[in-house]
C-alpha positions as a LaTeX table, in Angstrom:
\begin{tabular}{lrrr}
\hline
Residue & $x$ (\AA) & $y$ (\AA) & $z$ (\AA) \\
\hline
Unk1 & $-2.85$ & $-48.85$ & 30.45 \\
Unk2 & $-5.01$ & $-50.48$ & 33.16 \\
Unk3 & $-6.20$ & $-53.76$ & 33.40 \\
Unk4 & $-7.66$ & $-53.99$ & 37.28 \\
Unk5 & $-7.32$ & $-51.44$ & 39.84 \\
Unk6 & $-7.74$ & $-52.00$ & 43.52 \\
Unk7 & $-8.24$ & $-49.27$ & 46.44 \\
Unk8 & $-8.26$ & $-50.12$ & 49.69 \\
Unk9 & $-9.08$ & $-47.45$ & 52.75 \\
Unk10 & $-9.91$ & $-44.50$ & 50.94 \\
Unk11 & $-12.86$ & $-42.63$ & 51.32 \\
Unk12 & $-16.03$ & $-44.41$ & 50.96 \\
Unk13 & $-14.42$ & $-48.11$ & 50.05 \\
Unk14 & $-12.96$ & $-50.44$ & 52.23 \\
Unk15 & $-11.63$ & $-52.68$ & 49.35 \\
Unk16 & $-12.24$ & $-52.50$ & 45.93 \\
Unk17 & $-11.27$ & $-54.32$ & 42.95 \\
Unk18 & $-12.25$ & $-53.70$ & 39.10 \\
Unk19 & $-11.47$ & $-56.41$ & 36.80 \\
Unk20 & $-11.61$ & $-55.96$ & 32.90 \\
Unk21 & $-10.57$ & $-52.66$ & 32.42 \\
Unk22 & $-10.06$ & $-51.39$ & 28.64 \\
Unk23 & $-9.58$ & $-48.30$ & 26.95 \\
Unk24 & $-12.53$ & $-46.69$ & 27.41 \\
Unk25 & $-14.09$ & $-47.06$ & 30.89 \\
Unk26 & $-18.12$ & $-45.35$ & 31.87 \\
Unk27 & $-18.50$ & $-46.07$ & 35.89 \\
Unk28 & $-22.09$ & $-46.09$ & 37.08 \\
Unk29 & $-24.06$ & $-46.05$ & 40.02 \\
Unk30 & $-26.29$ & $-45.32$ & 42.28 \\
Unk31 & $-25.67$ & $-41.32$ & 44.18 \\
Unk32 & $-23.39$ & $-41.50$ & 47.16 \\
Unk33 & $-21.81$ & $-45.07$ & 45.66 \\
Unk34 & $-18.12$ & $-43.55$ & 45.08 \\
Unk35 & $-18.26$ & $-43.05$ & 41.33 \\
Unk36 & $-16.07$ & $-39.54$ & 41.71 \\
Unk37 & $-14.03$ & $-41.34$ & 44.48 \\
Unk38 & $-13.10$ & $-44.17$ & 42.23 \\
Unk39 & $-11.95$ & $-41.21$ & 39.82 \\
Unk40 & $-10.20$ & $-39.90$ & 42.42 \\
Unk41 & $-8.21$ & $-42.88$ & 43.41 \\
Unk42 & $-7.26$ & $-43.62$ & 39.96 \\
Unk43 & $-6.18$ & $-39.55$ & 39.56 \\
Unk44 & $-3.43$ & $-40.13$ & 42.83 \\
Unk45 & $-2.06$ & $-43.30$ & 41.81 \\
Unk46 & $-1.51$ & $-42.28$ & 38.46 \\
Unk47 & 0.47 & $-38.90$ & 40.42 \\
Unk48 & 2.16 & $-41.58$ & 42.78 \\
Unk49 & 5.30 & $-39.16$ & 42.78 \\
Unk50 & 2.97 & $-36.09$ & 43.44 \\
Unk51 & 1.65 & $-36.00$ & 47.29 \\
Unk52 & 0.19 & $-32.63$ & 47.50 \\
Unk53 & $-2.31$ & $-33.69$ & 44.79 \\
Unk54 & $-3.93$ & $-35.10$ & 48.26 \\
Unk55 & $-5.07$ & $-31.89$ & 49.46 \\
Unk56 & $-6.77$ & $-30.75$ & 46.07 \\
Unk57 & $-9.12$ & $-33.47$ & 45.55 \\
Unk58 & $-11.75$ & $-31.35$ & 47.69 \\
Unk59 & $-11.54$ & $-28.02$ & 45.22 \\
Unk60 & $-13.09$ & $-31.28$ & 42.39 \\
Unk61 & $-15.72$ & $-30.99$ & 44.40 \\
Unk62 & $-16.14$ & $-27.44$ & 44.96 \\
Unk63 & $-14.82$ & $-26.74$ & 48.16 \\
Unk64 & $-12.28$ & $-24.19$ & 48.36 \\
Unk65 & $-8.50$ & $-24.86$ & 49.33 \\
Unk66 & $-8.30$ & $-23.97$ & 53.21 \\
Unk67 & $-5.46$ & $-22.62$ & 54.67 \\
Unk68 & $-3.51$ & $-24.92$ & 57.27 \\
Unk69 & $-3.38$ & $-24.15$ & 61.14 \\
Unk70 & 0.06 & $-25.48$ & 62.81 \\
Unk71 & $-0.43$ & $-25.87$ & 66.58 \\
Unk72 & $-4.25$ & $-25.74$ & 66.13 \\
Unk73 & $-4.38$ & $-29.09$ & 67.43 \\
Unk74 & $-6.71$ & $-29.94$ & 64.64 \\
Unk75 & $-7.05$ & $-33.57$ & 63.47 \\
Unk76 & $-4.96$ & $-34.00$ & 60.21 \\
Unk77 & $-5.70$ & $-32.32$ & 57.17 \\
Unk78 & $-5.58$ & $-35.65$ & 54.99 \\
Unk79 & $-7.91$ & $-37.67$ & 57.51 \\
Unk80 & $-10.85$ & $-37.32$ & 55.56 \\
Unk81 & $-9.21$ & $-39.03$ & 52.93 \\
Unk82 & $-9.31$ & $-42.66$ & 54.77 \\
Unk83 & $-12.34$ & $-45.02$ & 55.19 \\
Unk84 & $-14.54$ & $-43.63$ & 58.23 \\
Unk85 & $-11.57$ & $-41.30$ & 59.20 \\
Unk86 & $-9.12$ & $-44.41$ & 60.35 \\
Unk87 & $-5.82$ & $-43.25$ & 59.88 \\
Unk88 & $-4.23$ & $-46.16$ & 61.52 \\
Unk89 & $-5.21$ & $-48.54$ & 58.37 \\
Unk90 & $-3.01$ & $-47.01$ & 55.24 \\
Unk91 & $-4.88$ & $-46.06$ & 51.81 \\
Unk92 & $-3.52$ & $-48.11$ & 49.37 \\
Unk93 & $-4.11$ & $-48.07$ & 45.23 \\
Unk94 & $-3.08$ & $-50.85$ & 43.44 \\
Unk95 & $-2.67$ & $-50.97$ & 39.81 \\
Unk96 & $-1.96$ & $-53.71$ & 37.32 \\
Unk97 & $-1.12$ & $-52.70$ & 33.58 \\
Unk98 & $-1.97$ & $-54.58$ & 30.38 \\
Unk99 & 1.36 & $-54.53$ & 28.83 \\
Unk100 & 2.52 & $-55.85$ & 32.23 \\
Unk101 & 3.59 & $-55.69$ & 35.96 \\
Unk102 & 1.91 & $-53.39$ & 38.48 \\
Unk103 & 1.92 & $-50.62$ & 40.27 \\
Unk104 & 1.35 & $-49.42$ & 44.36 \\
Unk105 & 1.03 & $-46.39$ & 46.25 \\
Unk106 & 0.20 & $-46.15$ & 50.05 \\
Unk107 & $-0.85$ & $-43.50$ & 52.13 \\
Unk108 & $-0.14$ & $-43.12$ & 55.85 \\
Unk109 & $-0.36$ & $-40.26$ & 58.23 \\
Unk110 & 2.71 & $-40.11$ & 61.15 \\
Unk111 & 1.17 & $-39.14$ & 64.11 \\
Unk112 & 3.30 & $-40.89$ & 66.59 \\
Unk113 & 5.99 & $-38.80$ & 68.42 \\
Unk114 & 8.81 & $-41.49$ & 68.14 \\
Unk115 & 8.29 & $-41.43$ & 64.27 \\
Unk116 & 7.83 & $-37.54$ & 63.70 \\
Unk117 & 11.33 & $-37.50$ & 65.92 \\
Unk118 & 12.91 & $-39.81$ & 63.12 \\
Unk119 & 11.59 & $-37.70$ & 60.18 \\
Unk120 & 12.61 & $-34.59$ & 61.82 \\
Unk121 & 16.37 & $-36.43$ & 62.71 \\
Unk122 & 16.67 & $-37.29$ & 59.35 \\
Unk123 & 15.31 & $-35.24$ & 56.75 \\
Unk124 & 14.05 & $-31.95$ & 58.20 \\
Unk125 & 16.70 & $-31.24$ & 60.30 \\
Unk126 & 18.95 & $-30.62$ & 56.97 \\
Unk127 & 16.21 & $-27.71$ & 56.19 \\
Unk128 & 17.32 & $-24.08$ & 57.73 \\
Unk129 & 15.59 & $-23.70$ & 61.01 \\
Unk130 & 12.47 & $-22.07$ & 61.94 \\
Unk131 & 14.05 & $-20.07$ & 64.97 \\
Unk132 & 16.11 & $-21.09$ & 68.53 \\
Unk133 & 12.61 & $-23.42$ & 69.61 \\
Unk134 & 12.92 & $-25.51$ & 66.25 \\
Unk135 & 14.00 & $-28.83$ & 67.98 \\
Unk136 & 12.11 & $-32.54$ & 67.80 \\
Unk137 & 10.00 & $-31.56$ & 70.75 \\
Unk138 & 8.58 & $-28.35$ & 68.41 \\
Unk139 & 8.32 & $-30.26$ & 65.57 \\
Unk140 & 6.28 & $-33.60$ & 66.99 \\
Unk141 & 3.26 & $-30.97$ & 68.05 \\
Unk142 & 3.12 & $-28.65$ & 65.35 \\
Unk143 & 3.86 & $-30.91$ & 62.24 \\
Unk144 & 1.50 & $-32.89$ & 59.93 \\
Unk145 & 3.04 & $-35.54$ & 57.94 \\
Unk146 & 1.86 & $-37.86$ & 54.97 \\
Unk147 & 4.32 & $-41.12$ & 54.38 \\
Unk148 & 3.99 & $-41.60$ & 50.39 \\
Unk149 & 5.73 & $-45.30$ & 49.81 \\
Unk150 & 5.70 & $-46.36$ & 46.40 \\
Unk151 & 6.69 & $-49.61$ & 44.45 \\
Unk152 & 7.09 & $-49.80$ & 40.09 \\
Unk153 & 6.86 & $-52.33$ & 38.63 \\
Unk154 & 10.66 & $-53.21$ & 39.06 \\
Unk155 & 9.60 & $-53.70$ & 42.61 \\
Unk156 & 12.10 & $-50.80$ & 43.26 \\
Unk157 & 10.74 & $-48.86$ & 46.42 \\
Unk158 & 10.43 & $-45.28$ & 47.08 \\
Unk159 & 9.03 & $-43.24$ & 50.08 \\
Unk160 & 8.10 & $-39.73$ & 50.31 \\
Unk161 & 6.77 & $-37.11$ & 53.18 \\
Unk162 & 4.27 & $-34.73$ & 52.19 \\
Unk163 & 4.79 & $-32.03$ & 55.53 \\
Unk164 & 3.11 & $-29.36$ & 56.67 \\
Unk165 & 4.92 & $-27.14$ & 59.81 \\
Unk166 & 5.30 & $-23.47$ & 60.52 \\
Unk167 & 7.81 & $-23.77$ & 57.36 \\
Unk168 & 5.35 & $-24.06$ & 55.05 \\
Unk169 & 4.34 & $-26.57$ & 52.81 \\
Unk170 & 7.03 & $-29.23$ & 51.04 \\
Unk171 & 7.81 & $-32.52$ & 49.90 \\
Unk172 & 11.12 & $-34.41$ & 50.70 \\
Unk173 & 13.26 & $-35.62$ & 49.16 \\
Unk174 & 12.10 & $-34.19$ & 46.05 \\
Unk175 & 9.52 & $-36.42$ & 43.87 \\
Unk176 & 10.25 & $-38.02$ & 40.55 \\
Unk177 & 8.62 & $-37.35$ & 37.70 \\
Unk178 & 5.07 & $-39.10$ & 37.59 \\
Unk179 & 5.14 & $-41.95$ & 35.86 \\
Unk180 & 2.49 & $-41.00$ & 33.17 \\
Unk181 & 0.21 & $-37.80$ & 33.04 \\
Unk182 & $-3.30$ & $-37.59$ & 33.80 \\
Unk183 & $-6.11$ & $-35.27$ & 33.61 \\
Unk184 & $-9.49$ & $-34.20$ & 35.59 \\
Unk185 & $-11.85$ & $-33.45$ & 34.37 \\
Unk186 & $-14.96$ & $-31.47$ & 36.55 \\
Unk187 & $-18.58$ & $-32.39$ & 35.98 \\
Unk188 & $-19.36$ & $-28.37$ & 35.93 \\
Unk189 & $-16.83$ & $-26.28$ & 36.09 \\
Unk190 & $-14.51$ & $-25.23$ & 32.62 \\
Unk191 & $-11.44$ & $-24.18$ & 32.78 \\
Unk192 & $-11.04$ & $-21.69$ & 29.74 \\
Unk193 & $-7.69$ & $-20.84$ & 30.27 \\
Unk194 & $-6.68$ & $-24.33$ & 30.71 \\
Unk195 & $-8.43$ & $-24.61$ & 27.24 \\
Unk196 & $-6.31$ & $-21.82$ & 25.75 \\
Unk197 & $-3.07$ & $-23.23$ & 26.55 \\
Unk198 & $-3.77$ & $-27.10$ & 25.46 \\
Unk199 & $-4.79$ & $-25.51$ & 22.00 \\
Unk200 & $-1.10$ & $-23.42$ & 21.95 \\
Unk201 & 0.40 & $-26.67$ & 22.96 \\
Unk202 & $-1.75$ & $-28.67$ & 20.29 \\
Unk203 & $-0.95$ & $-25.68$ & 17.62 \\
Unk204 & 2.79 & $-25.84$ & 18.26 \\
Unk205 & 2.95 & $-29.56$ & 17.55 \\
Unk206 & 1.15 & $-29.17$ & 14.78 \\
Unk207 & $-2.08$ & $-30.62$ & 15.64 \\
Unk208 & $-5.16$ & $-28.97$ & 15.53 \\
Unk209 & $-6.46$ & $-30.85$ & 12.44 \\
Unk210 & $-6.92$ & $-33.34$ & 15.22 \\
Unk211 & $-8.69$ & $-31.33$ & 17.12 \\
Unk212 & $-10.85$ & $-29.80$ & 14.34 \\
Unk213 & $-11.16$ & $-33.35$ & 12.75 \\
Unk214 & $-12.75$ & $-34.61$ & 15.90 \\
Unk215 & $-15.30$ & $-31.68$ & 16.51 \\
Unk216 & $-16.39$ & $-31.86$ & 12.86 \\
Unk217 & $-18.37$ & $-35.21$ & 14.27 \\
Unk218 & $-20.17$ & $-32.02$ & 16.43 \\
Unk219 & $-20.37$ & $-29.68$ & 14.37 \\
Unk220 & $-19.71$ & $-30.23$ & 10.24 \\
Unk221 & $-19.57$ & $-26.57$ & 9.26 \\
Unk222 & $-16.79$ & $-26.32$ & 11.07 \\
Unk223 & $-13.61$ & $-25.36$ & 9.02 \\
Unk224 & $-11.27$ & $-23.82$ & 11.07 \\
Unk225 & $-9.51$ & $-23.10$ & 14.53 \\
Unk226 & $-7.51$ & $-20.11$ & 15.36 \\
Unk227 & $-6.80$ & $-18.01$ & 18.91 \\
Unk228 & $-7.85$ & $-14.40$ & 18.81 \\
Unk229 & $-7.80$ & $-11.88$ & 21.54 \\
Unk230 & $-11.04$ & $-10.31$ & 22.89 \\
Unk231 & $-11.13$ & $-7.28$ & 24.62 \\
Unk232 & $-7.12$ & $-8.43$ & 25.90 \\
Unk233 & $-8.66$ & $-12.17$ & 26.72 \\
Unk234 & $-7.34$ & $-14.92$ & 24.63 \\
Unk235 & $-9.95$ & $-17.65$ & 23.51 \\
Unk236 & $-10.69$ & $-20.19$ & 20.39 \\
Unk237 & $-12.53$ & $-19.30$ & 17.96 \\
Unk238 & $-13.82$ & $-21.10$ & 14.60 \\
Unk239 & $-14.75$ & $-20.57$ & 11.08 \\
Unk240 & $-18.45$ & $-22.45$ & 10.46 \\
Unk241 & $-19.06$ & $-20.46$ & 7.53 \\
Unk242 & $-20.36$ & $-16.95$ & 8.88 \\
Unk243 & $-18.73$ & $-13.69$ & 7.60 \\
Unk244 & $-16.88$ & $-13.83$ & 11.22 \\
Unk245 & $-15.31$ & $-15.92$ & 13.06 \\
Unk246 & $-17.43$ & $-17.45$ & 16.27 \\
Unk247 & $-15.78$ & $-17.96$ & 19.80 \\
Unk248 & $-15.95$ & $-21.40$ & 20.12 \\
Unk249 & $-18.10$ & $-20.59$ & 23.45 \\
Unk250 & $-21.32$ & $-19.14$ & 21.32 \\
Unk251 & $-21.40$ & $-22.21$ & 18.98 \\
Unk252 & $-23.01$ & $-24.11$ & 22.06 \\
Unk253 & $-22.59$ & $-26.10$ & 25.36 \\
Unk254 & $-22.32$ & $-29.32$ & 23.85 \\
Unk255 & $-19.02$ & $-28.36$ & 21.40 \\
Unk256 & $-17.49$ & $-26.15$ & 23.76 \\
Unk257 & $-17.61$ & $-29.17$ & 26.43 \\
Unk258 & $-16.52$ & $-31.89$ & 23.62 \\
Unk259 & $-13.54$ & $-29.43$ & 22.54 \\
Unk260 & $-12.41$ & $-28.98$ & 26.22 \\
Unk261 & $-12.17$ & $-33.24$ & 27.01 \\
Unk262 & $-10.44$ & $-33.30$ & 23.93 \\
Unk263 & $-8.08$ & $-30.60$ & 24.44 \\
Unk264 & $-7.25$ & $-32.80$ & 27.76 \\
Unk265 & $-6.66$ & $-35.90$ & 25.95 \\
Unk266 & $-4.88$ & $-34.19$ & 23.29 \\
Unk267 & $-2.86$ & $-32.89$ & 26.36 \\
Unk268 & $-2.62$ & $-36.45$ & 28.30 \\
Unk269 & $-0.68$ & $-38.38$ & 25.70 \\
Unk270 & 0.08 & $-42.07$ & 26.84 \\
Unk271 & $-1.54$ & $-41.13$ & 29.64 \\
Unk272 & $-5.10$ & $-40.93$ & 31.59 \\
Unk273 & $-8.05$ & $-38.95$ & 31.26 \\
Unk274 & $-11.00$ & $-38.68$ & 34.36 \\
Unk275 & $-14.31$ & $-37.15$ & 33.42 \\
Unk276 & $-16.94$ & $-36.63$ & 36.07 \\
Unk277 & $-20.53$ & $-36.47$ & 34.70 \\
Unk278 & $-19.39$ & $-37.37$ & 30.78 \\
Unk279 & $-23.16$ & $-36.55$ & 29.74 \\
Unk280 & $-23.49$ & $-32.97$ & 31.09 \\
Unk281 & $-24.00$ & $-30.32$ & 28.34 \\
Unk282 & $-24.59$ & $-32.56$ & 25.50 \\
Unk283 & $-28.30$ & $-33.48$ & 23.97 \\
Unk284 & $-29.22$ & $-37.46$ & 24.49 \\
Unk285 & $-29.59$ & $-37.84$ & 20.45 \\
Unk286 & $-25.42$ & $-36.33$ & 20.38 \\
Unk287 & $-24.11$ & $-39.32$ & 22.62 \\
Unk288 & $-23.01$ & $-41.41$ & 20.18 \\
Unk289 & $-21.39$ & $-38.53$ & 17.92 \\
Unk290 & $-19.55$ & $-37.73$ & 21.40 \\
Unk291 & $-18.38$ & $-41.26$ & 22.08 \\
Unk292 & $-16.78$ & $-41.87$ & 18.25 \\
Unk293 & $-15.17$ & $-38.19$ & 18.94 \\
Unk294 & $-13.87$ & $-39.93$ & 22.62 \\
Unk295 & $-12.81$ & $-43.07$ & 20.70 \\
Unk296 & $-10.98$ & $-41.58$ & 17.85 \\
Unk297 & $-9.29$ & $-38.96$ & 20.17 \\
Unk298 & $-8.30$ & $-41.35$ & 22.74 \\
Unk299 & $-6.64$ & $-43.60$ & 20.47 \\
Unk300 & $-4.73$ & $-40.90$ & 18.30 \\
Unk301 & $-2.91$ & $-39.62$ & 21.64 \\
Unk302 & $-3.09$ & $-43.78$ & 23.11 \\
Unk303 & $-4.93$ & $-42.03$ & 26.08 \\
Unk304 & $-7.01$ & $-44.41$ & 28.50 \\
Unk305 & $-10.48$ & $-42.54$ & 29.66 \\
Unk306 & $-12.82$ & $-43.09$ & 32.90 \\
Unk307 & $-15.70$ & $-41.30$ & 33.02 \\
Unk308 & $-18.68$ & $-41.43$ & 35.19 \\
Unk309 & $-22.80$ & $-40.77$ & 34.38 \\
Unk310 & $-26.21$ & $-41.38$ & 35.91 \\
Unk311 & $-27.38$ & $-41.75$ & 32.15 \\
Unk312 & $-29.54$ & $-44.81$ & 30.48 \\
Unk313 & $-29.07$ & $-43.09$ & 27.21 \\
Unk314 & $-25.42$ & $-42.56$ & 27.95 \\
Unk315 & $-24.51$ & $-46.14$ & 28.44 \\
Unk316 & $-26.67$ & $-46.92$ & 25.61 \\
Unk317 & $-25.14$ & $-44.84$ & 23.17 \\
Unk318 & $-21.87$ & $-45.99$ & 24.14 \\
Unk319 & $-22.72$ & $-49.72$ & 23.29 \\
Unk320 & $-23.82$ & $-49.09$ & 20.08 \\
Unk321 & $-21.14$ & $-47.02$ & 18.90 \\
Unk322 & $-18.53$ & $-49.65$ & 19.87 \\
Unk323 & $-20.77$ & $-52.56$ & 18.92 \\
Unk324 & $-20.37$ & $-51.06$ & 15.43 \\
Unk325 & $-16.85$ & $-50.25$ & 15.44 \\
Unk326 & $-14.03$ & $-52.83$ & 14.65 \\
Unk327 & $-12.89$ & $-53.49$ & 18.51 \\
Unk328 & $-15.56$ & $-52.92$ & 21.51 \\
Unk329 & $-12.36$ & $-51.83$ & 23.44 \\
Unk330 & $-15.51$ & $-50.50$ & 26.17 \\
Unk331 & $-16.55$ & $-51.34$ & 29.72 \\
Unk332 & $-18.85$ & $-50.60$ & 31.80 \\
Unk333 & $-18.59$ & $-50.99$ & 35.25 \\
Unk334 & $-21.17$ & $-50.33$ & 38.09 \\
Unk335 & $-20.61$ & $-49.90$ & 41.63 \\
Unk336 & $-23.27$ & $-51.65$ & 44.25 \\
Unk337 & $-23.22$ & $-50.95$ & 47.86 \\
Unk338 & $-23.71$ & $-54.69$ & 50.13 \\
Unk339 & $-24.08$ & $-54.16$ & 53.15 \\
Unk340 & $-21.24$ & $-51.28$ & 54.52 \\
Unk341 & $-19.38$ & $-52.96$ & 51.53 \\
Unk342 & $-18.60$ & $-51.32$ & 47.58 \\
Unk343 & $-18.23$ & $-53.97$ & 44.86 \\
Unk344 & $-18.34$ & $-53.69$ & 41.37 \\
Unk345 & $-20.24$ & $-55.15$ & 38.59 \\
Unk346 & $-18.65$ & $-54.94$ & 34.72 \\
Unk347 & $-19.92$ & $-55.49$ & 31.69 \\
Unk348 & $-18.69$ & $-57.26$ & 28.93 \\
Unk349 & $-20.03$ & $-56.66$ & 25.41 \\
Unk350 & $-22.30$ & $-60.22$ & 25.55 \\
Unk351 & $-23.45$ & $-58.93$ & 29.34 \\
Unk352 & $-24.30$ & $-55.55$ & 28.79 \\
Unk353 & $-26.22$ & $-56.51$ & 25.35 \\
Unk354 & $-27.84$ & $-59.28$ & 27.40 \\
Unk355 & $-28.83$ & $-56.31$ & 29.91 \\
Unk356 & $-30.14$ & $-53.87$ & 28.08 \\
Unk357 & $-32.43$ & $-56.42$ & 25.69 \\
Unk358 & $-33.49$ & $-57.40$ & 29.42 \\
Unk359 & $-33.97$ & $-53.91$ & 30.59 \\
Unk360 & $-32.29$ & $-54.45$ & 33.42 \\
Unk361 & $-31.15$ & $-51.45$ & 35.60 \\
Unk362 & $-27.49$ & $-51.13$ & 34.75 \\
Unk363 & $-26.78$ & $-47.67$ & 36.01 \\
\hline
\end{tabular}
């Protein structure tokens, strides 16, 4: 799990650094701070052996995957990515782990002829060619390239090129395995399908009482969880005491939304779980019922979980559950703008009791 994360170049932050990080992490904020992007960072470092993850972070925020123009002489697909669009700094994530070492992954975009001519020379020119014009010269002007180089904790060094050409898209050599697994979650959009198949998954291990334990918190009539087939459309569907059983979408926004984050964590074992907007769909006076469900769930499957808000009542909520529970494994952390500078600001227990007694703004 993490214990400080840094990101450096990407997007809206020049360098960042979060300190204190526990199990359950709520990131706050002011609009246009970088809550998502800090989500964002954490979601490629913890797919370090993944590169074309790059190119989906847009479709999080609702903009469609766009097909790539070789020759078009456009800039490079992944410069949006880095800090006021300069590619000739590398984005780099940092992360440091609580049962020890650390973790890096940087980003860099080849642009520069001599180097495209060395990829090509030694790793593209194995591939078939593209016809008799597929030489360096064809390749340096109608190639993108992203450099992934990544260090483990071992300090054992790997690199990576994410390429685009008339090809196609692919990765060489081929990636590992990612180290751990990790999960995003959208602030709006649901993903029934993806629901569907976490609850097989969860069924064939044998699990759902984990699940159903966890919405009971929700919803106490509940009694049972099953997959049935509507009109050819598989979704999940409980027993809460009516002569039928309801699809778990008609017993409200609130459950259906609780059942799909923990479906992900259920699916993100050991691993890390990003939630964008953690208060949409669920009624102020339900917050702390949510965060227990969150806390048990995340530490039956040992999953860590960042999640962003805009909510007072959120953050409250949180505090008090974990103030009453045996360990306030919580933080909350809030990003500041200074200047053309992001920093961050986290909260202890003591400091964020202190705060809120104070009514001082926190989000």
């Amino acid at each position: 799990m993490y214990e400080q994360f840094q990101v450096q170049n990407f997007r809206n932050f020049t360098d960042l650094k979060i300190d204190g990080i526990e199990r359950i992490n709520l990131i706050t904020g002011l609009n246009d701070v970088g809550k998502t992007t800090l989500l964002e960072a954490i979601f490629l470092h913890s797919g370090e052996f993944n590169p074309t993850l790059t190119l989906y972070l847009n479709v999080f925020r609702g903009i469609e995957k766009q097909p790539i123009k070789v020759f078009s002489q456009d800039e490079s697909p992944w410069a949006p990515l880095f800090h006021d669009f300069n590619i000739n700094e590398p984005i780099k994530f940092i992360g440091h782990y609580k049962e020890g070492g650390q973790r890096t992954l940087s980003l860099r975009i080849i642009n520069n002829p001599e180097e495209l001519t060395q990829v090509y020379r030694s790793i593209l020119a194995k591939l078939p060619v593209i016809n008799k014009e597929d030489t360096d010269a064809y390749f340096t002007r109608s190639a993108y390239v992203l450099e992934y180089d990544c260090e483990d904790e071992q300090n054992q060094r790997s690199k990576y090129f994410y390429i685009i050409d008339p090809r196609g898209e692919s990765v060489v050599p081929l990636p590992l395995e990612m180290p751990y697994p990790a999960t995003f979650i959208l602030a709006r959009k649901w993903f029934a399908s993806d629901d569907v198949a976490r609850f097989v998954q969860l069924e064939k291990n044998k699990n759902v009482d984990t699940l159903l334990h966890v919405l009971k918190i929700i919803e106490p009539r509940l009694t049972k969880l099953t997959i049935l087939f509507e009109n050819g459309v598989p979704q999940i569907e409980g027993d809460v005491g009516l002569p039928k059983l309801v699809p778990l979408a008609l017993m409200g926004e609130g459950i259906t939304r609780l059942a799909s984050i923990v479906l992900a964590i259920s699916a993100t074992k050991n691993g890390v779980v990003l939630i964008d907007e953690i208060e949409n769909g669920f009624h102020y006076s339900k917050l702390s019922t949510v965060w227990q469900a969150l806390s048990e769930a995340s530490l039956l499957f040992n999953a860590q979980i960042f999640a962003t808000t805009h909510s007072f009542e959120c953050i409250k909520a949180a505090h008090e559950f974990f103030q009453e529970s045996p360990t306030y494994n919580f933080r909350l952390h809030r990003l500041e703008a200074i200047g053309n500078k992001i920093n961050t600001i986290t909260y202890d227990q003591g400091s964020l009791s202190a705060a809120l007694a104070s009514e001082f703004e926190v989000r």
